[in-house]
N, C-alpha and C positions, 0 to 999 in steps of 0.2 A: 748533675754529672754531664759532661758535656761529650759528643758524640766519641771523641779517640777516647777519654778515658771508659765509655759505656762498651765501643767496641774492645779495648782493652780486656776486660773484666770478665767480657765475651768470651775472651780468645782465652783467660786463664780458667775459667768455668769448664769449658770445652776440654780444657789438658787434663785438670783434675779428673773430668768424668774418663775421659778412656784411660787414664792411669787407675782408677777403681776398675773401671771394665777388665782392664788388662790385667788386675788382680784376682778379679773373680773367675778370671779365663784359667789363668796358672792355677788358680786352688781345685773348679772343679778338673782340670785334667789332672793334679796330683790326688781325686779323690779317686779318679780311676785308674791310679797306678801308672801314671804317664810319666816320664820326664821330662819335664820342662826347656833341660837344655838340648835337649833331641828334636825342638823345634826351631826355626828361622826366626830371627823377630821379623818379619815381616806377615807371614803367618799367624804368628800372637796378635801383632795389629788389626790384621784382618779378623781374626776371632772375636776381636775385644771390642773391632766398629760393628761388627753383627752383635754379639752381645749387648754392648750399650741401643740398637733399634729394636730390642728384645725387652730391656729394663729402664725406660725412662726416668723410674725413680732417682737414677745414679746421679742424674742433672744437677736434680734438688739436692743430692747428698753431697755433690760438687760445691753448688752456691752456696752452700751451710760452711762448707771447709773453706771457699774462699773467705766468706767475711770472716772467720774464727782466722784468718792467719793475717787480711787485712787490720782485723781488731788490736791482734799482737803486735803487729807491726807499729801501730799507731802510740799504742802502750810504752812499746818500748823508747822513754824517753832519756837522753840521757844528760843531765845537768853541765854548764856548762863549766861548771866549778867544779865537779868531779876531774877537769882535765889541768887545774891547776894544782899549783905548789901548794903547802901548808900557807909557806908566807905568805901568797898572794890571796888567799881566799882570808889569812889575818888581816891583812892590811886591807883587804874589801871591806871587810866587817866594821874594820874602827873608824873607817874615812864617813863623816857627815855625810 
């Protein structure tokens, strides 16, 4: 992997973990009866970068979800005869 695509990868590791953070920020304040929308998101964010210097582990929960949508991504492949006509994928077929 070569340096922009490693820094890349970086920078989407990095969004997944404070978007976990920023989810475990909203659950425990609705475990304490909070609402949610009663705060700024700027607020949530700041919550969510203390959070995430709190639970490192999120990191690695991050780089597990990046490759699993990487992986999909890769997966999803799509033929390139799937975008043709009946005829044309017949007449692919019978041409020597």
């Amino acid at each position: 992997m070569d340096e922009a695509a490693r820094r890349l990868h970086s920078a989407h590791v990095l969004t997944l973990a404070r978007w976990l953070a920023q989810k475990a920020v909203k659950a425990d304040w609705r475990s304490m009866g909070l609402k949610v929308c009663n705060f700024r998101s700027v607020d949530i964010a700041r919550a969510a970068d203390e959070w995430l210097e709190g639970h490192p582990e999120l990191f690695e929960q991050a780089r597990l979800l990046c490759a699993q949508i990487n992986n999909a991504a890769q997966n999803k492949k799509t033929p390139k005869d799937e975008h043709m006509c009946c005829a044309e994928v017949t007449n692919k077929m019978d041409a020597p």
